[in-house]
C-alpha positions in Angstrom: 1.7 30.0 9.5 2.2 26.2 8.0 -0.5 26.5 5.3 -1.9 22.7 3.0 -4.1 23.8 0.5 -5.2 20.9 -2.0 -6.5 21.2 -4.9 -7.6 18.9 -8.5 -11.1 17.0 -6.9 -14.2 17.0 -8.9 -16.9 15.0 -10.2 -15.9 11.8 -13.1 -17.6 9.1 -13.7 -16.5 5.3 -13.2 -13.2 4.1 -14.2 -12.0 7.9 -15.0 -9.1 9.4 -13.4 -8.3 12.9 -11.3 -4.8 13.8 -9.9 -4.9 16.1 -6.7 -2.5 18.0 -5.8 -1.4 19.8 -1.9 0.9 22.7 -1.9 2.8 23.0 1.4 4.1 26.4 2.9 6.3 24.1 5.5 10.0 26.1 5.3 11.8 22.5 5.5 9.0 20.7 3.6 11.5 17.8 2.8 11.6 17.1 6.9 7.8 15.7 6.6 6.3 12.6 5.7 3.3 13.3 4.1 0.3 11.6 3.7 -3.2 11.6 2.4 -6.5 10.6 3.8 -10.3 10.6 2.9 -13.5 11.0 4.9 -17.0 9.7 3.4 -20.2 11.0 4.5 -20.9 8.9 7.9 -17.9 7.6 7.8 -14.6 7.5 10.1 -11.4 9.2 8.2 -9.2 6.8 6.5 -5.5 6.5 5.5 -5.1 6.6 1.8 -1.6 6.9 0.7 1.9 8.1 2.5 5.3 9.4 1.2 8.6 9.1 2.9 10.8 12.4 3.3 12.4 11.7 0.3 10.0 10.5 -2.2 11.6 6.8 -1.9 9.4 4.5 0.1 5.4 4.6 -0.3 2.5 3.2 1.2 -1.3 2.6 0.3 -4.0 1.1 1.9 -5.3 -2.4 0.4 -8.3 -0.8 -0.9 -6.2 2.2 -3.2 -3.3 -0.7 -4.3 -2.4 -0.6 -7.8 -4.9 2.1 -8.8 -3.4 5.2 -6.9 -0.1 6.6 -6.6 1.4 9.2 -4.5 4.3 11.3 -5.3 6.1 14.1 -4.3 8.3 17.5 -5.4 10.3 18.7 -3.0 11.8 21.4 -5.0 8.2 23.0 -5.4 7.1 21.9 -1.9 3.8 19.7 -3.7 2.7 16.1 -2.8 0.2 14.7 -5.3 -2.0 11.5 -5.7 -3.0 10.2 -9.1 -5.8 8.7 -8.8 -7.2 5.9 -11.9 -9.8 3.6 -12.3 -12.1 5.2 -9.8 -14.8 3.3 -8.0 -18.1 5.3 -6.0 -16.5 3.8 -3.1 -13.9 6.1 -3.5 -16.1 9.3 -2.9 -14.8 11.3 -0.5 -13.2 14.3 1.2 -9.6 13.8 0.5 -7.0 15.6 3.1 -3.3 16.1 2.8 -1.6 15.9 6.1 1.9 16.7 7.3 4.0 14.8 10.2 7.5 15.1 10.9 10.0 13.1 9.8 7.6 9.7 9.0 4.6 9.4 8.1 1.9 7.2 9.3 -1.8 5.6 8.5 -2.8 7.5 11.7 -4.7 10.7 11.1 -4.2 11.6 14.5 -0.6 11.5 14.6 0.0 14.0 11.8 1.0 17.5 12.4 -0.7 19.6 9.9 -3.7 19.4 7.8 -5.3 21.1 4.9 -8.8 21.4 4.2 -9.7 19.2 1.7 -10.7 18.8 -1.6 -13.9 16.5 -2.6 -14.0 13.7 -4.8 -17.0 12.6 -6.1 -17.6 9.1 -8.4 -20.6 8.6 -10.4 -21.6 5.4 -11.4 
């Protein structure tokens, strides 16, 4: 059973800086693109970040640019996004997601999910 479990969200203040991390049990975890999302309170789910198979080409929404960055270990099957210079905008339920081959900023086109891990920015 393809398991995402993420993990690293928490409460910091303004400006501060978490990295979360999402271990995949996918056997051929260098076959998936992977990306991350984020879901607000009343809000629709958004694309955040994405990862090529390889770790070579990235992608971040406009509103993430510059302050986020997502990586990727294929060795220890782990996708990670280091997140600085937080904003309360970016409060959230952050999701790692799995799709084969390449990723997109579709939620709906990925494979697998995990469960999330919240995110919370005081100001």
């Amino acid at each position: 059973q393809v398991q995402l479990v993420e993990s690293g969200g928490g409460l910091v203040q303004t400006g501060g800086s978490l990295r979360l991390s999402c271990a995949a049990s996918l056997r051929t975890f260098s076959n998936y693109g992977m990306g991350w999302f984020r879901q607000a309170p009343g809000k629709e789910r958004e694309f955040v970040a994405s990862i090529s198979r390889g770790g070579i080409s990235t992608y971040y929404a406009d509103s993430v640019k510059g302050r986020f960055t997502i990586s990727r270990d294929n060795a220890k099957n782990i996708v990670a996004l280091q997140m600085n210079s937080l904003k309360p905008e970016d409060t959230a339920l952050y999701y790692c997601a799995a799709r084969l081959l390449v990723p997109t900023t579709t939620w709906s086109q990925y494979d697998y999910w995990g469960q999330g891990t919240q995110v919370t920015v005081s100001s």
